[in-house]
C-alpha positions in Angstrom: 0.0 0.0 0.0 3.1 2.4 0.7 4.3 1.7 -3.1 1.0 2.9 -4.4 0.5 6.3 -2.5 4.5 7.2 -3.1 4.1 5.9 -6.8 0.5 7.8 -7.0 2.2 11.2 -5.2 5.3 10.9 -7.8 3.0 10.7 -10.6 1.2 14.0 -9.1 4.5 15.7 -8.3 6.0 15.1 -11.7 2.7 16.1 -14.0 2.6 19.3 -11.5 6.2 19.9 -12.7 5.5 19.5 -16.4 2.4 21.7 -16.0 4.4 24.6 -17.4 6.2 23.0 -20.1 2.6 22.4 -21.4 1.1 25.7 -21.0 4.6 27.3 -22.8 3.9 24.8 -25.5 0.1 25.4 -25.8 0.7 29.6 -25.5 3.3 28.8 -28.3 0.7 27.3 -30.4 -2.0 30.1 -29.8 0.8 32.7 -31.0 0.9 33.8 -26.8 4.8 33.9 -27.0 5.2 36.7 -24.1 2.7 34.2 -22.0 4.4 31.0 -23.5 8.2 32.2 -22.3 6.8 33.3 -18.7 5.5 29.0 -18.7 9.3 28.5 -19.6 10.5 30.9 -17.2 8.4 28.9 -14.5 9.5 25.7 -15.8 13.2 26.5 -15.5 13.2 27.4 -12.1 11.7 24.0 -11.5 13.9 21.5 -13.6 16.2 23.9 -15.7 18.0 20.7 -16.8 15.2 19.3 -19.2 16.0 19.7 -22.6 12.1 20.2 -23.9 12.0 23.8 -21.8 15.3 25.0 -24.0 13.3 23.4 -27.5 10.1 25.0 -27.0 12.2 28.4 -25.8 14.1 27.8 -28.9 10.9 27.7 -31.3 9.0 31.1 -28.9 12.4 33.0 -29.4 12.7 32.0 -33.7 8.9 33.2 -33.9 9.9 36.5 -32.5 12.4 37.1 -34.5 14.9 37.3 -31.6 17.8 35.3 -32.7 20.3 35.4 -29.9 18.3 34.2 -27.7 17.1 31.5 -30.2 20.6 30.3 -30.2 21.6 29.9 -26.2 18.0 28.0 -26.1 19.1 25.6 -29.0 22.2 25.3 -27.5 21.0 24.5 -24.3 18.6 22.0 -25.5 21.6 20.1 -27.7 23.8 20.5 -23.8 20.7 19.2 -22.0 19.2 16.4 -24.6 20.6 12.6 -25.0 18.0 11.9 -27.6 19.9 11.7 -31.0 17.3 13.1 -33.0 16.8 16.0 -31.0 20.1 16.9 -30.9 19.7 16.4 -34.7 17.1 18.9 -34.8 19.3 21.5 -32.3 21.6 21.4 -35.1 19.5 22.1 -38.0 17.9 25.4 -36.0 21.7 26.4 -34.8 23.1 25.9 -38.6 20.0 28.3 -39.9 20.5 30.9 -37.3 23.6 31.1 -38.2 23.0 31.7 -41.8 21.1 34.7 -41.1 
């Protein structure tokens, strides 16, 4: 019975941690970019380690045209990420920034 109430208050703890991440990425799709990077600014200050937070700050930062910023996200997100493809992705948006 102990398993299940630690597992079940994990499970809370960790969806109330990722609560941000998913309003940044829902105010990114709704075009809400000063409300989606106050989610990430939220979400930082509770895991600032996870490399979704620096992707979606990455994408808010391109689609305001604010390419400095576009690049220490990106580059945080390749630091932070072990997923291949991702970092595969980091890459493309770092190599395209860079062009322009």
């Amino acid at each position: 019975m102990k398993k299940i109430i630690i597992l079940a208050l994990f499970t809370f703890i960790y969806a109330q941690e990722n609560d941000f991440l998913l309003k940044a990425s829902l105010a990114l799709k709704a075009g809400l970019y000063n409300d989606a990077l106050k989610h990430i600014s939220d979400s930082k200050k509770q895991e600032n380690t996870n490399s979704e937070i620096y992707k979606i700050e990455g994408l808010i930062h391109e689609a305001l045209d604010d390419r400095k910023n576009a690049i220490i996200a990106w580059k945080n997100c390749f630091k932070y990420s072990d997923n291949k493809e991702l970092k595969k992705e980091c890459k493309i948006h770092l190599k395209n920034l860079s062009i322009e």
